[in-house]
Backbone as ProteinMPNN parsed JSONL, in Angstrom:
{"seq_chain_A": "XXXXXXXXXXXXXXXXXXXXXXXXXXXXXXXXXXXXXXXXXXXXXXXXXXXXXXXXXXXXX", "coords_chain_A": {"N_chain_A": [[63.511, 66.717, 8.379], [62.536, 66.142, 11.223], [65.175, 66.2, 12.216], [65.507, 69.219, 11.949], [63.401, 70.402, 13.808], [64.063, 69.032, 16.239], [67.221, 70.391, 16.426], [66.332, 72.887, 16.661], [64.759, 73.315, 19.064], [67.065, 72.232, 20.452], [68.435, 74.651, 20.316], [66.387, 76.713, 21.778], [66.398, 75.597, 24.556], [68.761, 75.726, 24.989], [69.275, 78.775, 24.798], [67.594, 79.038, 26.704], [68.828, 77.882, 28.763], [71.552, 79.692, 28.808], [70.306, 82.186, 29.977], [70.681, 83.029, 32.586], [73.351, 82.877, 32.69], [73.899, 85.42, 32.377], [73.898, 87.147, 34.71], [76.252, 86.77, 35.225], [79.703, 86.184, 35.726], [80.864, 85.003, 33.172], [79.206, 85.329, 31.382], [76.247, 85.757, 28.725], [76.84, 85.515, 26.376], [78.956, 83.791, 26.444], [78.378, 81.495, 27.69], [75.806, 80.388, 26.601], [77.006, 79.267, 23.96], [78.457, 77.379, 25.642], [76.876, 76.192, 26.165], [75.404, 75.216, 24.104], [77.406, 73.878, 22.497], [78.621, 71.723, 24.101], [76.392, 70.804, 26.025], [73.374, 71.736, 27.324], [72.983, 70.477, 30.136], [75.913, 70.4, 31.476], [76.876, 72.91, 30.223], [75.024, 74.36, 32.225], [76.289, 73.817, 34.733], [79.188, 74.402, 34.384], [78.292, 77.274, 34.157], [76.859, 77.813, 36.69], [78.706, 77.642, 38.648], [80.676, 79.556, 37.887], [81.562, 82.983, 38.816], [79.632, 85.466, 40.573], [78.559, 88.684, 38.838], [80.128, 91.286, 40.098], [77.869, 93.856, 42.007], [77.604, 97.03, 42.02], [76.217, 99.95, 44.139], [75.564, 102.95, 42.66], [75.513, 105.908, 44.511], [72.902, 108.199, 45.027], [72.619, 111.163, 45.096]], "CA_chain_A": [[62.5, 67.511, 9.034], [62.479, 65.541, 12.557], [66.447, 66.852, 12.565], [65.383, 70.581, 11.689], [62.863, 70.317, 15.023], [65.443, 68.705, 16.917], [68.346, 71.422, 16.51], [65.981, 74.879, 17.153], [64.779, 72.932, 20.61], [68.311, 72.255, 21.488], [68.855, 76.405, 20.466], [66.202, 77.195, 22.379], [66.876, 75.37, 25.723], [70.54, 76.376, 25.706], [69.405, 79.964, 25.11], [67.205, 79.531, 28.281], [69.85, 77.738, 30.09], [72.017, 80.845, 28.923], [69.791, 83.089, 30.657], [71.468, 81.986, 33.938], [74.981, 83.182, 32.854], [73.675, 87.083, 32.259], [74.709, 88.266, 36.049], [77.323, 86.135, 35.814], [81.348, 87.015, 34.951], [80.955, 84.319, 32.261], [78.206, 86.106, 30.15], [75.16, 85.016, 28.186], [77.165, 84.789, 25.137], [80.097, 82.063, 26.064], [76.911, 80.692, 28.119], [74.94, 80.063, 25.034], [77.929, 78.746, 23.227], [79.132, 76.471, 25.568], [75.809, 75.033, 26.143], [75.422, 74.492, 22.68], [78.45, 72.778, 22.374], [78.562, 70.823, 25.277], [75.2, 70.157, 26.294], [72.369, 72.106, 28.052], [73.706, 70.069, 31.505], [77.301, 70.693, 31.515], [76.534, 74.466, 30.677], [74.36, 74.871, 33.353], [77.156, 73.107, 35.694], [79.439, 75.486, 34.205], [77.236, 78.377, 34.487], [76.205, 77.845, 37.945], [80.46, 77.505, 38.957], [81.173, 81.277, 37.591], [81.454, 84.271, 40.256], [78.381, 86.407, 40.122], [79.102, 89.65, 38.415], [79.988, 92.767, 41.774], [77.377, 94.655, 41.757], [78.019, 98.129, 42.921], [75.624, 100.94, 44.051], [75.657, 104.004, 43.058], [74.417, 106.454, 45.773], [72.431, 109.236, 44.257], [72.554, 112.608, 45.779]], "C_chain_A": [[62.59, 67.381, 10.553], [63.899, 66.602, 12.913], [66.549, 68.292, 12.819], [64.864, 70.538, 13.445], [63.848, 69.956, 16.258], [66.396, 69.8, 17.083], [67.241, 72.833, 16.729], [65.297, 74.222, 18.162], [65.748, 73.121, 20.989], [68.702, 73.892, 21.35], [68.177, 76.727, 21.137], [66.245, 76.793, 24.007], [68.246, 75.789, 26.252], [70.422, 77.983, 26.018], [68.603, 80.182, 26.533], [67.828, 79.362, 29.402], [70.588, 78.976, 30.29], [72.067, 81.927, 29.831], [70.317, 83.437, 31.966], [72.67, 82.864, 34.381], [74.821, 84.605, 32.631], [74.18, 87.503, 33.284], [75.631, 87.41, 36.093], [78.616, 86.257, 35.164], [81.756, 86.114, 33.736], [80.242, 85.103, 30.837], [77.143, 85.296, 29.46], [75.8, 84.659, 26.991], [78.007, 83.543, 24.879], [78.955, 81.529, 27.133], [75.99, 79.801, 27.482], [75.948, 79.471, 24.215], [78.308, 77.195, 24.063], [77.566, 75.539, 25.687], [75.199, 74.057, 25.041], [75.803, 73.874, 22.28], [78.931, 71.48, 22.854], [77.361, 70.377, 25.428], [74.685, 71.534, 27.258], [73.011, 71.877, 29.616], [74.568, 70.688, 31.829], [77.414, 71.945, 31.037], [75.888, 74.924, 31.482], [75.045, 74.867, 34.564], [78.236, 74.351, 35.842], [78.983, 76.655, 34.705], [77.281, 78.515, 35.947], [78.126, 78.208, 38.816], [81.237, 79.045, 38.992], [80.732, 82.174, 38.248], [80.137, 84.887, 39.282], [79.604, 87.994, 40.156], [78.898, 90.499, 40.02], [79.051, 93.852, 41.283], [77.629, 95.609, 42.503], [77.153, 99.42, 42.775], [75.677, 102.176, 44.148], [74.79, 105.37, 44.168], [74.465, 108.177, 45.127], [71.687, 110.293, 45.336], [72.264, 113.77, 45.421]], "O_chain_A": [[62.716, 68.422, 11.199], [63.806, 67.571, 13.667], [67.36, 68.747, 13.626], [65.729, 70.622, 14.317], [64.244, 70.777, 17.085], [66.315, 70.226, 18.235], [67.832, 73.875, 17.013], [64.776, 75.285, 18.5], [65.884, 74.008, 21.832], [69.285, 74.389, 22.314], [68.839, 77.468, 21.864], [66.117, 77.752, 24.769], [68.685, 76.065, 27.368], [71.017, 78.554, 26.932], [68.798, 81.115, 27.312], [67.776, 79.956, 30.478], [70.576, 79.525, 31.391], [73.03, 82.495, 30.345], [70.172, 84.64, 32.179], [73.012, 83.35, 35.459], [75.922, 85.147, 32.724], [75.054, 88.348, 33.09], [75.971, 87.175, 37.252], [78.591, 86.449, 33.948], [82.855, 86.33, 33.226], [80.678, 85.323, 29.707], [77.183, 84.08, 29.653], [75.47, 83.6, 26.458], [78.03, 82.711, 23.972], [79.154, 80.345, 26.861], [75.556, 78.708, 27.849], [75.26, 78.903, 23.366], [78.433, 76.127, 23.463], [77.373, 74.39, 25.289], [74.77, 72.904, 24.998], [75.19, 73.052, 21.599], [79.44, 70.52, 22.275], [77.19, 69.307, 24.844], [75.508, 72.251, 27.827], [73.464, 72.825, 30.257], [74.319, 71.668, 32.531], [78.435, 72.385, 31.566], [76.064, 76.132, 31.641], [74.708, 75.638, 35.462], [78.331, 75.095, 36.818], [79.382, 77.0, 35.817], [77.851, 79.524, 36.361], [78.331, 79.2, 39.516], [82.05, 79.508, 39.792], [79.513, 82.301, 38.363], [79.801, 84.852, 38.098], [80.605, 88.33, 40.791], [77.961, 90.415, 40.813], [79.326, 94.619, 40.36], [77.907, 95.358, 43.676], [77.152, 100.032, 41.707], [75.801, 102.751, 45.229], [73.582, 105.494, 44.368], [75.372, 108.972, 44.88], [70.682, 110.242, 46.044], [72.32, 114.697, 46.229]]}, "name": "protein", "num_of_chains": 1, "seq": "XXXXXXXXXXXXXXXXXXXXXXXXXXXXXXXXXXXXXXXXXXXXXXXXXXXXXXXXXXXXX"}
C-alpha cells in the first residue's frame, strides 16, 4: 500500500518536473521519462541544460 503511494508521488513530481522540458528541444515526453528513470533532480539538471525551443513570429498582415 505505502509502495502504491510512493510510486504515483514520484509520477506525479516528475510529471511536474516535466513541465519544464515543454519549450524545450528535449520535450515533455523524454522529460517525463528521464525523470522517472533517473530521478526528479537529475531530470531537472537535464532539463534545465537543453536549448529552448526558436520561437518564430509570424507577422500577420
Amino acid at each position: 500500500m505505502e509502495q502504491g503511494v510512493i510510486f504515483i508521488v514520484a509520477i506525479l513530481i516528475s510529471a511536474l518536473v516535466a513541465l519544464v522540458g515543454k519549450d524545450r528541444k528535449i520535450g515533455y515526453g523524454w522529460s517525463f521519462v528521464l525523470c522517472l528513470f533517473l530521478s526528479p533532480i537529475i531530470g531537472l539538471i537535464i532539463i534545465l541544460f537543453s536549448k529552448k525551443k526558436d520561437v518564430e513570429f509570424i507577422d500577420a498582415k
